[in-house]
C-alpha positions as CSV (number, residue, x, y, z in Angstrom):
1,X,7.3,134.0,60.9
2,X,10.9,133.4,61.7
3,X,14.4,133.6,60.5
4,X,16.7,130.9,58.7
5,X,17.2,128.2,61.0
6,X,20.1,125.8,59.7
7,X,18.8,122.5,60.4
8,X,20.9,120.7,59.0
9,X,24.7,121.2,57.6
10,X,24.5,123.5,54.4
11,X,20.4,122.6,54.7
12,X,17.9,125.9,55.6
13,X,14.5,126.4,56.7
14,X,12.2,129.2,56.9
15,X,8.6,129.4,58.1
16,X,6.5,131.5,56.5
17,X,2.9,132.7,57.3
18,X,0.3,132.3,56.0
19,X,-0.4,129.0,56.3
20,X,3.6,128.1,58.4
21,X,5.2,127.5,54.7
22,X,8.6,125.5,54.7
23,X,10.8,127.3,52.3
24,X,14.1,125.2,52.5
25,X,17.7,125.8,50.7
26,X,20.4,124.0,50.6
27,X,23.9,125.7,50.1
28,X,26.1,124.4,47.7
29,X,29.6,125.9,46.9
30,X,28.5,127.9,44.0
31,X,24.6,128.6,44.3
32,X,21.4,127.7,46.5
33,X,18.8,125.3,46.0
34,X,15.1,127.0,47.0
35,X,12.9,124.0,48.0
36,X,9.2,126.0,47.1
37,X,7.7,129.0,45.9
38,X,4.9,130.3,48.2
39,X,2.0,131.6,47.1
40,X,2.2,134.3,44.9
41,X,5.0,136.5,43.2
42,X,4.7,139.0,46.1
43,X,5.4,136.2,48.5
44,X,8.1,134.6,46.1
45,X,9.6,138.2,46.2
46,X,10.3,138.2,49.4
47,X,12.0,135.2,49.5
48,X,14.0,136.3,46.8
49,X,14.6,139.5,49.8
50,X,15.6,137.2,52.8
51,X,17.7,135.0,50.9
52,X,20.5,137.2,51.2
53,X,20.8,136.9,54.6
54,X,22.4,133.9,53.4
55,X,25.2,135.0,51.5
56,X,25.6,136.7,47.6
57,X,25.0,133.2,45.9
58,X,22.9,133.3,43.4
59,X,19.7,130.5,43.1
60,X,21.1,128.1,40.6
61,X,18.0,126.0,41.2
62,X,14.4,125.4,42.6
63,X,12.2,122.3,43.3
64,X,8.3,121.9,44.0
65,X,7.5,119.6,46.0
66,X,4.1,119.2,44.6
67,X,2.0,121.0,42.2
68,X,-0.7,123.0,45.3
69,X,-0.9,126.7,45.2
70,X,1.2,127.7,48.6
71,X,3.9,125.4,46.8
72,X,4.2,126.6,43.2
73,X,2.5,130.0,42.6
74,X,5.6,132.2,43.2
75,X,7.4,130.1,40.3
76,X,7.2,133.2,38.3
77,X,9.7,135.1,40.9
78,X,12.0,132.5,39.4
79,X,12.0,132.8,35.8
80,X,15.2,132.2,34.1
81,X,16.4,129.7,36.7
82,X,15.6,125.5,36.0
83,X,12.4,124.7,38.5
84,X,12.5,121.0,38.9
85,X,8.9,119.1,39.6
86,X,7.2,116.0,39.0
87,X,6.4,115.0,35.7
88,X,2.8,115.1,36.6
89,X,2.4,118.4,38.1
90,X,1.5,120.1,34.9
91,X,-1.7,117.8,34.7
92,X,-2.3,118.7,38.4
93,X,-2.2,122.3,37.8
94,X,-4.5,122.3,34.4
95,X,-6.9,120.0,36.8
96,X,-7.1,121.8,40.4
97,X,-5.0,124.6,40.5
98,X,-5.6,127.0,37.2
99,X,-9.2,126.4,37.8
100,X,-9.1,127.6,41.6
101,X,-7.1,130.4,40.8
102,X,-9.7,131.7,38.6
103,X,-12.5,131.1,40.6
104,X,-10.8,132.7,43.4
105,X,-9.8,136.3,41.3
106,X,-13.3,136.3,39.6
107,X,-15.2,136.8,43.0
108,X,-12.0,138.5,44.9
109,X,-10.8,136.0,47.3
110,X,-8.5,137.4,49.5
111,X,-5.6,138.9,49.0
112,X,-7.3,139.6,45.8
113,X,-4.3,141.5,44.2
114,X,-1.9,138.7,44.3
115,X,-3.7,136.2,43.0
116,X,-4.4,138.8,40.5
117,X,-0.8,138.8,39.7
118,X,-0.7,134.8,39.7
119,X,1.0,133.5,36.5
120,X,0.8,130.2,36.4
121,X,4.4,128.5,36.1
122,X,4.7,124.8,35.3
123,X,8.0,123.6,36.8
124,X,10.7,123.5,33.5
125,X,12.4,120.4,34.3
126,X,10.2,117.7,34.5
127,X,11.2,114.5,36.6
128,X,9.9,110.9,37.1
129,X,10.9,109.0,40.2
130,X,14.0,109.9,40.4
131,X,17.0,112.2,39.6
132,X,20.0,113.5,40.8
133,X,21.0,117.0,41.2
134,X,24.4,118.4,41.8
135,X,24.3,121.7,43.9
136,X,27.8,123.4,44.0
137,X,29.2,120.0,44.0
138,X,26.4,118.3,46.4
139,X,24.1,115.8,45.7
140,X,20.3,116.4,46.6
141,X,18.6,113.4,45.6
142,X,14.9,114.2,43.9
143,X,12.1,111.1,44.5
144,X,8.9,110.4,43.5
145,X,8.0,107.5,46.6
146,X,4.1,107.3,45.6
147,X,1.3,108.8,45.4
148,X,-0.3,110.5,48.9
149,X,-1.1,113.9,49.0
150,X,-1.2,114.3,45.4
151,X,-0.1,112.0,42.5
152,X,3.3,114.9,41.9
153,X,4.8,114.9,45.5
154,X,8.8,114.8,45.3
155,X,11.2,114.3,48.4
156,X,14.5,116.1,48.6
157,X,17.4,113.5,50.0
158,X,20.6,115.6,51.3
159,X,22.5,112.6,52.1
160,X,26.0,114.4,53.0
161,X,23.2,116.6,55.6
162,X,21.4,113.7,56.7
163,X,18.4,115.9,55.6
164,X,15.3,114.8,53.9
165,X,12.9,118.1,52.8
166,X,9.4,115.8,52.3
167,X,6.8,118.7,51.3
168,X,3.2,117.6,52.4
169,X,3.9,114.5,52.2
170,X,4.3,114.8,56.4
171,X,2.8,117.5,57.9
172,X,3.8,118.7,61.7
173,X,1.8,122.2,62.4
174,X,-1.2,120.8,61.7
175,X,-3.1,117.3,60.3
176,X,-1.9,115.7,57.3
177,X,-3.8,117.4,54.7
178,X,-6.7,115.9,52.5
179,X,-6.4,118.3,49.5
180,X,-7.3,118.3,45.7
181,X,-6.0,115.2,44.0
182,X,-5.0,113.3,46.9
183,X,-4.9,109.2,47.7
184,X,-5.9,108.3,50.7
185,X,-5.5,105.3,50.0
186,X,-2.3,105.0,48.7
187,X,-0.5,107.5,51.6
188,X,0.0,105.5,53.7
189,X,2.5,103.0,52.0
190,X,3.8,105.8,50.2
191,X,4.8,107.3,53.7
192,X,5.8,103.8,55.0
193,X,8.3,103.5,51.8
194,X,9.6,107.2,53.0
195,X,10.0,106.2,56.7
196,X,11.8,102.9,56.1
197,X,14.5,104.7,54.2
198,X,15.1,106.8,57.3
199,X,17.7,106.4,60.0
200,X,17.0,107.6,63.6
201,X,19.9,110.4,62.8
202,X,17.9,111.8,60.0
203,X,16.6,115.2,60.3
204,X,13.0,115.7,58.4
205,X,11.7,119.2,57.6
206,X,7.7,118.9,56.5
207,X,5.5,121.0,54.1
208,X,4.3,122.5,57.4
209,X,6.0,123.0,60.7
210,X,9.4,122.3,62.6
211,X,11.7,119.7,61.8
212,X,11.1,116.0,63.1
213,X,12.2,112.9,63.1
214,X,11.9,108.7,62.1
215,X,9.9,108.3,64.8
216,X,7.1,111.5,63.9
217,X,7.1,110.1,60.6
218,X,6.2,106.6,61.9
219,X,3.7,108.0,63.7
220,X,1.8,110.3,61.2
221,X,2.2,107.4,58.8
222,X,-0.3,105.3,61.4
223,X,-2.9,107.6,61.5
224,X,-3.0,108.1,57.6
225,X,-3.4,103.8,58.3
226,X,-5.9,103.9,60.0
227,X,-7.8,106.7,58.0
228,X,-7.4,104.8,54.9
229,X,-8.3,100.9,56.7
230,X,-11.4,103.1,57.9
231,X,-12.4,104.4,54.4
232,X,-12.2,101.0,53.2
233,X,-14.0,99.2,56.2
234,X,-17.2,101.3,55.7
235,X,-17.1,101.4,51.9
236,X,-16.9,97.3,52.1
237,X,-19.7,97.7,54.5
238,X,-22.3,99.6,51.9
239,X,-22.1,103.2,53.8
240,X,-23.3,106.2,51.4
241,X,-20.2,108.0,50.7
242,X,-22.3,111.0,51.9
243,X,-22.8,109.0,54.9
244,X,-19.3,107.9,55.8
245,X,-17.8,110.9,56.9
246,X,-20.1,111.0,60.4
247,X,-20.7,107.0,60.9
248,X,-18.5,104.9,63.1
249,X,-17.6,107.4,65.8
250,X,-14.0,109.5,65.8
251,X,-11.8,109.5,63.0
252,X,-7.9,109.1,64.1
253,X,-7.9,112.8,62.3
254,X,-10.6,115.4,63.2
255,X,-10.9,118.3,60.2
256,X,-12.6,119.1,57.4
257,X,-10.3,117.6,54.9
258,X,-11.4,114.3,55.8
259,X,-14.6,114.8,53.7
260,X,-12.4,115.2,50.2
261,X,-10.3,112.0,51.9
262,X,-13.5,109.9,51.9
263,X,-14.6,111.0,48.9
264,X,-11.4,110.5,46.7
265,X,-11.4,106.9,48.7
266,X,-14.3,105.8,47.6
267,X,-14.0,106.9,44.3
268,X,-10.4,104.4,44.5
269,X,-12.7,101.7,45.2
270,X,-15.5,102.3,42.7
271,X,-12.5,102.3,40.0
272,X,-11.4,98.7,41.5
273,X,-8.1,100.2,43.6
274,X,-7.6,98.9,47.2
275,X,-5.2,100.1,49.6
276,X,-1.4,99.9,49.4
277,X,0.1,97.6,52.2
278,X,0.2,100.4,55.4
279,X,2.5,99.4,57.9
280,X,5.5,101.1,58.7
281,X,8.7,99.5,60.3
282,X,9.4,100.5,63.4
């Protein structure tokens, strides 16, 4: 879809069909950094391919983001280097993912022969909230801010690039995405924590899309407000969940994701959660 675009100092982005994949890297002094895995070893491979349009270093490391197939199931392109991930992802994998992978080979989803080749790779390094990795004498900053898109999401902090790599976590080719094992609930503060550690200089590349800024990130973290204050209005209010989706006129987000979103809400609330404190500074 396009070529590496250095978005920040030492900090790289390319977008990848299908589905306009951020692969990042970030160049240290004696390796790279690959920020995501793509889909499948085929799609891995060729990452493996362009990356040497960046120089002969060799990838000392890689990070998922989150645990959801265009994010992880090229890991096994990687083997032999540490993959870094949230301590969670395994149990995301064994819960949503391995079962969706089968599914999809047993009645030939296409492509059919690459999730045929799918191995299943669990990152290797396991991480909790935080943790500091030193690339070639850089330090890329690994955090867990809260749950959102899924319970495993981890942003990348390049603070000598001003760069923060965010996965799914903010989205700008499309909707934020209502996937398997999401909060809805939670997001929003989660993405409130992220925006009030940004500065109006930092450079933000999403799961999805072209770089933004503070100011996108405010603003995607209002409508996941407003989805979430929504959920919780009509649940208070006794709607069917089966109901909610199509009562009370537009949703600040029109797709089909919303369904899973309302869904995984009211499921929150049945287990006695509320929603996290939503409002962004500004």
């Amino acid at each position: 879809m396009s070529g590496w675009a250095e978005v920040a100092d030492g900090v790289f982005q390319r977008r990848y069909d299908p589905l306009d994949i951020s692969v990042c890297v970030v160049r240290g002094s004696d390796g790279l950094l690959v920020v995501d895995t793509r889909s499948s070893p085929r799609q891995a491979d060729e990452i493996r391919t362009d990356l040497r349009a960046l120089g002969p270093l060799p990838v000392t490391a890689v990070v998922n983001t989150h645990a959801h197939f265009d994010h992880s199931f090229g890991n096994q392109s990687f083997v032999g280097v540490p993959i870094y991930g949230h301590e969670r992802v395994p149990a995301h994998l064994d819960a949503y993912e391995r079962p969706m992978l089968a599914a999809w080979v047993a009645r030939g989803e296409e492509p059919a022969e690459e999730w045929a080749e799918v191995v299943i790779t669990p990152p290797t390094v396991l991480v909790g909230d935080h943790h500091r990795l030193l690339v070639g004498g850089r330090v890329v900053e690994l955090l867990h801010l809260g749950r959102g898109h899924t319970d495993n999401d981890i942003v990348l902090h390049v603070p000598d690039a001003s760069a923060w790599l965010v996965g799914d976590l903010v989205e700008e080719s499309g909707p934020p995405m209502y996937g398997s094992g999401c909060f809805p609930l939670e997001w929003p503060g989660t993405c409130a924590e992220l925006a009030g550690r940004l500065t109006a200089s930092d450079v933000v590349v999403p799961g999805h899309g072209r770089p933004v800024d503070r100011s996108f990130v405010v603003g995607q973290q209002a409508e996941l407000a407003q989805v979430a204050s929504r959920i919780a209005d009509l649940y208070a209010a006794g709607v069917p969940v089966e109901e909610a989706r199509r009562a009370g006129g537009a949703w600040p987000l029109e797709q089909d994701g919303l369904d899973l979103a309302v869904a995984a809400g009211y499921a929150a609330l049945d287990a006695g959660g509320e929603p996290q404190p939503s409002t962004s500074s500004t």
